[in-house]
C-alpha positions in Angstrom: 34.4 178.9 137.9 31.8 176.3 138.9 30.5 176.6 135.3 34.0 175.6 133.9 34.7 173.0 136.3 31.5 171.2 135.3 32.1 171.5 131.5 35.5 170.0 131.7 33.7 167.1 133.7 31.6 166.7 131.3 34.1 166.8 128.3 36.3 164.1 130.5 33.0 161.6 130.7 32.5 162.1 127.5 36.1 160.7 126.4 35.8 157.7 129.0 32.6 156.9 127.5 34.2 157.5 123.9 37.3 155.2 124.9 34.9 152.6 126.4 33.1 152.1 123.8 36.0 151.4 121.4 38.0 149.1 124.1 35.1 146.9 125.0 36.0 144.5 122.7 39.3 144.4 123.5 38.3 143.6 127.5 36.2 140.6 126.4 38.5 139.0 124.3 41.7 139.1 126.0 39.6 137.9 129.0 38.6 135.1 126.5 42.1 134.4 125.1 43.8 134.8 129.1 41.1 132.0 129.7 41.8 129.7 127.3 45.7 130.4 127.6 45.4 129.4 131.5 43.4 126.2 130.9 45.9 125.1 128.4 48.8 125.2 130.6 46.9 124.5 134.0 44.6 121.2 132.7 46.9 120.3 129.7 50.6 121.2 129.9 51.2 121.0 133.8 49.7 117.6 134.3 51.7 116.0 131.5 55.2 117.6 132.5 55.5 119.6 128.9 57.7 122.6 128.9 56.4 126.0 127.4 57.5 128.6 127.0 58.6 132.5 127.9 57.8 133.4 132.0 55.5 130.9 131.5 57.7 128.0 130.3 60.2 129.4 133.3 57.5 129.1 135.9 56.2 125.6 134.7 59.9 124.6 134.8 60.3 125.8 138.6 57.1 124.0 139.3 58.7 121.3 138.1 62.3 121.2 140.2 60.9 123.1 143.0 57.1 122.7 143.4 56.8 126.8 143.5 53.4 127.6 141.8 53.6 129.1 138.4 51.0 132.4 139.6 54.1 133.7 141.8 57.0 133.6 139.1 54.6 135.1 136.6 53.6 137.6 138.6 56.8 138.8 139.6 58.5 138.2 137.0 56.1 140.3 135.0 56.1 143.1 137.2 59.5 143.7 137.2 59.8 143.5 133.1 56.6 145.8 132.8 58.7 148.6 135.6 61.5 148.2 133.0 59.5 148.5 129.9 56.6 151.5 131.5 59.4 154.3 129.7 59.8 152.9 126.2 56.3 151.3 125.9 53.0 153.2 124.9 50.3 153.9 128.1 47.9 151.5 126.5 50.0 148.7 125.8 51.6 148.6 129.4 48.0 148.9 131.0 46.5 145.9 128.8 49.4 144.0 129.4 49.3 144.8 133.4 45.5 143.7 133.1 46.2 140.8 130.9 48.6 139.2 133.6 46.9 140.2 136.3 43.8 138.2 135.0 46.5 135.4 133.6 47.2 135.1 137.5 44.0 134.9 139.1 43.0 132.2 136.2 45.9 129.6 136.7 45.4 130.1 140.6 41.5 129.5 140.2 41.6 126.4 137.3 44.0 124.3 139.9 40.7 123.5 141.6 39.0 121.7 137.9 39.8 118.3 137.5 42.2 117.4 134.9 40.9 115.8 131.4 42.0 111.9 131.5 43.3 111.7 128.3 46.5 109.3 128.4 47.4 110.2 124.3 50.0 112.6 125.2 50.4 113.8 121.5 46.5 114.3 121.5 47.5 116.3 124.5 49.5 118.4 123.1 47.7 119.0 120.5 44.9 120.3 122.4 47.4 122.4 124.2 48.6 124.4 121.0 45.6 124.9 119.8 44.2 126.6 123.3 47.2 129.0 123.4 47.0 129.8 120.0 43.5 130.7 119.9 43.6 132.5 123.0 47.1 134.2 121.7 45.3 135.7 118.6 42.5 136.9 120.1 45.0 139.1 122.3 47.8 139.7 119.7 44.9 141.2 117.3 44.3 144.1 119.6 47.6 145.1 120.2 48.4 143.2 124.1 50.2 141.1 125.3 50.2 138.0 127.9 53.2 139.8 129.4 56.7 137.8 129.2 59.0 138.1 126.9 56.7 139.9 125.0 57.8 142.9 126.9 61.5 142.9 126.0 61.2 142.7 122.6 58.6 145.2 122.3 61.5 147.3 124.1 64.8 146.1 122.2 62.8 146.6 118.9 62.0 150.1 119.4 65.5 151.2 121.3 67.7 148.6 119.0 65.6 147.2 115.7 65.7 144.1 116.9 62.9 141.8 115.6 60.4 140.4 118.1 60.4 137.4 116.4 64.2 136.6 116.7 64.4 137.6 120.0 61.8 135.1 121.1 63.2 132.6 119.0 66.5 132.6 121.1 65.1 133.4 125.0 62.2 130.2 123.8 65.1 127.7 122.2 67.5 127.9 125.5 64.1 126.9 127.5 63.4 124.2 125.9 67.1 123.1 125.4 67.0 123.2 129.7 63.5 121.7 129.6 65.3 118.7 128.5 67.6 118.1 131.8 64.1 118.5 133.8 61.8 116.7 132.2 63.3 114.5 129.5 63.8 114.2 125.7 60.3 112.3 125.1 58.2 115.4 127.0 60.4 118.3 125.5 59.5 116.8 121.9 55.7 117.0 122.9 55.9 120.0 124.0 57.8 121.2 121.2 55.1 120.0 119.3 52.6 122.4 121.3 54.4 125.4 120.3 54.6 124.6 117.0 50.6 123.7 116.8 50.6 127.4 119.0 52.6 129.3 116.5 50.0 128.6 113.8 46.8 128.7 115.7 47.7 132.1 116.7 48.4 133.1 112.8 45.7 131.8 111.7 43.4 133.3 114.6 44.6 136.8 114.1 44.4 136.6 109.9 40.6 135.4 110.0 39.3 138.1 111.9 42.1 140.5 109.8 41.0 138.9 106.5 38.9 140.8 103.7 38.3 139.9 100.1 39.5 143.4 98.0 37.1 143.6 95.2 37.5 145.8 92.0 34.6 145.8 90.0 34.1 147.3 86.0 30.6 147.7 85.1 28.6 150.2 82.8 26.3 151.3 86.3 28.8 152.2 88.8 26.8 154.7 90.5 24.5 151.5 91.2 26.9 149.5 92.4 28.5 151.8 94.6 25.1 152.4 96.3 24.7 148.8 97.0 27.9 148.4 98.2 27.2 151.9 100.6 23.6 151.5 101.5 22.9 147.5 100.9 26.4 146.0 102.5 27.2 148.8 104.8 30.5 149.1 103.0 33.2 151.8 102.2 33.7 152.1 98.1 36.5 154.1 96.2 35.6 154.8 92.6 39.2 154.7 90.9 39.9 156.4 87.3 40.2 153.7 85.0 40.9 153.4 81.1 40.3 151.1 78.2 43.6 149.7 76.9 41.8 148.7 73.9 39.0 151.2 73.3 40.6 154.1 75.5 37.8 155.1 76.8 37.2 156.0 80.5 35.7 153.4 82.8 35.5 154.2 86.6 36.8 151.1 88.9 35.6 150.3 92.1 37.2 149.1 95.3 36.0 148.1 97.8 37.2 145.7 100.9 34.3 142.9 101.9 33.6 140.1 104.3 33.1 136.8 102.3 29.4 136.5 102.5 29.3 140.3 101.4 31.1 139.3 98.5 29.2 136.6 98.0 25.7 138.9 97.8 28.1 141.2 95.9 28.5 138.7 93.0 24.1 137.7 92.8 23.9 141.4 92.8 26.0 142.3 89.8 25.0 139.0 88.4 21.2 140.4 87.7 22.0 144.0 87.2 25.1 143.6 85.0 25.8 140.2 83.6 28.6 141.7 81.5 30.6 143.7 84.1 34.1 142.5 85.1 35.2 141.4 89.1 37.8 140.3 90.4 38.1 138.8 93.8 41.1 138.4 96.1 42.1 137.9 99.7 43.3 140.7 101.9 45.4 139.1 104.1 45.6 142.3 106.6 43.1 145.5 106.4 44.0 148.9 108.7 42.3 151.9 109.1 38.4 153.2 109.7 35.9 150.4 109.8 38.8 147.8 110.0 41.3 146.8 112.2 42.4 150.1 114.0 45.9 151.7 113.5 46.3 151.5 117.7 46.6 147.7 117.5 49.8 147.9 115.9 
């Protein structure tokens, strides 16, 4: 019995070591992004009266009339959507997410103690603002959590109702700032406007440039060669396609194969000596899932 006991212990540490292992990067950058997130709103959006947006543009706004600090509207706020979301939301989502505001919390609490940048340029302000969130937004978004807020509700009406995240947040975000403008004025609601728009494309462009890959299909008269290069040399998967002459008929394998710049880069010198007459052609993957890429979980 003891025997048994001890095997399924061992099978159990084995599968938290397994799962560490592949969630380690996902603790230290949503600690990263939660980081940069907080700074943004505590040192650059608080100080200058800007609205933002979701919970957190609702806290910032009861800071504002009220002079209630943002940690305990987020926090309870957040705990109530993540009750009503634990049902229809996968484990690890609602865990990372739990995490993620926990962390988002203790961060604005701690950064009310830093002194504020004097920067009087309030466009420069926001600016700086956007591009915080948006960077610290991707890093998060590309593993699949969430900062929490309204993130959680759409996750929800899109899987009970179809409803698209983006739309959603489009409507909860545009009454926010329409109310930001009876607290804090026309001239503060356009900055911050401007924030979210400099947000919204940091956090695209964050996510695609750690997501981007340059698919490569290569013709060449030593494809066994090539593909060992691009196995052995670049630590790369390769798929050798069937592939026919439309002139000559003849059969010429293809390879694909999905590379990091500077591999492509080495990739080209490569074929450049061994093959000056073989045929590439180079192109962006904007998005890349599965083994050895970004993993089908993040979705």
């Amino acid at each position: 019995m003891s025997l048994l006991r001890n095997r399924k212990l061992k099978l159990y540490a084995a599968r938290v070591v397994h799962q560490f292992k592949l969630e380690w990067p996902v603790f230290i950058n949503v600690n990263l992004g939660i980081a940069m997130i907080a700074i943004a709103v505590v040192l650059f959006v608080m100080p200058n009266r800007f609205p933002d947006l979701g919970v957190t543009g609702i806290a910032v706004l009861s800071h504002y009339l009220f002079g209630i600090s943002p940690v305990w509207i987020i926090a309870s706020v957040n705990v109530l959507l993540l009750a009503w979301g634990w049902k229809a939301l996968s484990p690890r989502f609602v865990l990372w997410t739990t995490y993620s505001v926990f962390i988002f919390t203790v961060m604005l609490k701690l950064f009310e103690y830093l002194p504020y940048p004097p920067l009087e340029d309030r466009f420069m302000v926001a600016m700086i603002a956007g591009f915080l969130k948006g960077v610290g937004g991707g890093l998060i978004y590309r593993y699949g959590v969430s900062a929490g807020g309204t993130d959680i509700p759409g996750m929800v009406l899109r899987k009970n109702y179809g409803v698209e995240i983006g739309q959603f947040n489009i409507y909860i975000n545009f009454v926010i700032l329409a109310f930001s403008y009876f607290v804090v004025g026309l001239e503060a609601t356009i900055y911050g406007a401007v924030s979210v728009y400099v947000m919204g494309v940091m956090v695209d462009q964050t996510v695609r440039s750690f997501d981007k890959r340059k698919q490569v299909f290569i013709i060449t008269r030593n494809p066994q060669a090539v593909s060992h290069f691009i196995l052995h040399e670049l630590n790369r998967g390769v798929t050798m396609l069937e592939g026919r002459g439309g002139y000559s008929g003849q059969e010429r394998p293809v390879l694909l194969a999905l590379l990091a710049s500077r591999q492509t880069a080495v990739l080209k010198n490569y074929l450049s000596d061994l093959d000056p007459k073989a045929l590439m052609s180079v192109c962006d993957a904007t998005e890349v899932m599965g083994s050895g890429f970004k993993p089908w979980k993040s979705l």
